[in-house]
C-alpha positions in Angstrom: 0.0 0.0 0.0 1.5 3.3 -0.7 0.8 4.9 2.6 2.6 2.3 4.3 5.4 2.0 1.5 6.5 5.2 1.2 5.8 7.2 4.8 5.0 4.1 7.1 1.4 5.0 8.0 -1.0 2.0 8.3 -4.3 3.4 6.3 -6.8 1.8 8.3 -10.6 2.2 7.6 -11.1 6.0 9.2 -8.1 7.2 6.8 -9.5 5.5 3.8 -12.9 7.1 4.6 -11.1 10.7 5.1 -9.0 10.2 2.1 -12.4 9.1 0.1 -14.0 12.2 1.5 -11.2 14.5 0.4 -12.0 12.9 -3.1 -15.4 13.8 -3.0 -14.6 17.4 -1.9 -12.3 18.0 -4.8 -14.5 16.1 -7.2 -17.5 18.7 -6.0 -15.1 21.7 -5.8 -13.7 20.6 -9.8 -17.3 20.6 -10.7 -18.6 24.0 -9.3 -15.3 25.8 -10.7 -16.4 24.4 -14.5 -20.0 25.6 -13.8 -18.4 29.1 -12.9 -16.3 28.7 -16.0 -19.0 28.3 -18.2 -21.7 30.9 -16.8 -18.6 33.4 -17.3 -18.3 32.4 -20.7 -22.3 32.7 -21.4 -22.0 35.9 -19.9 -19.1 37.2 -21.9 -20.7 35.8 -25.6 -23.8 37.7 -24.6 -22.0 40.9 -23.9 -20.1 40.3 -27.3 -23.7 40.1 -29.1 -24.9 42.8 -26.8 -22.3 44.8 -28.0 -22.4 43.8 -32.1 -25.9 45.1 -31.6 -27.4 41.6 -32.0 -31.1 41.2 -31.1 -31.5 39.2 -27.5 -33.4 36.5 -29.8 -30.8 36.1 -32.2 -28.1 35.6 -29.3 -30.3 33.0 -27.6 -30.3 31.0 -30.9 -26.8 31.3 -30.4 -26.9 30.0 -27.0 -29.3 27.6 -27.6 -27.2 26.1 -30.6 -23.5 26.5 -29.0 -24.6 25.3 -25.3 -27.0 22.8 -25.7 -29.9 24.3 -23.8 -33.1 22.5 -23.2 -34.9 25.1 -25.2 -35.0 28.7 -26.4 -37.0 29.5 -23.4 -33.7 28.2 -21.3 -31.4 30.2 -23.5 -33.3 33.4 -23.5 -33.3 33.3 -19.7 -29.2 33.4 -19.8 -29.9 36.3 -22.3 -32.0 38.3 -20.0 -29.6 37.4 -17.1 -26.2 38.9 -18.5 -27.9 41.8 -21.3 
């Protein structure tokens, strides 16, 4: 086991459930900071179209088409948010 190979620490079961909790914090932490990536992006390709005088329907067809939303209604929700 590496634990006990390389520093001599026995992992018994409460440091295997720490170390699997760590995991799960890092996993959930790795997540949220994509999510944040992406609305930042949203946010930024709406202030582009914003800005390029684009209509807010035509830059939730954009949305829609480059993110994969659920529907226009979905898409034109981000639009209102970051307009």
């Amino acid at each position: 086991m590496l634990l006990k190979d390389n520093y001599g620490i026995k992992a018994d079961r409460e440091i295997k459930e720490g170390v699997q909790g760590m995991c799960n914090l890092s996993d959930v932490i790795e997540e949220r900071g994509i999510e944040k990536g992406i609305e930042k992006g949203l946010e930024a390709l709406v202030i582009t179209c914003k800005s390029l005088h684009c209509t807010k329907e035509d830059t939730a067809k954009r949305l829609y088409m480059l993110h994969h939303f659920e529907n226009d209604e979905t898409a034109m929700e981000k639009v209102n948010l970051y307009w």
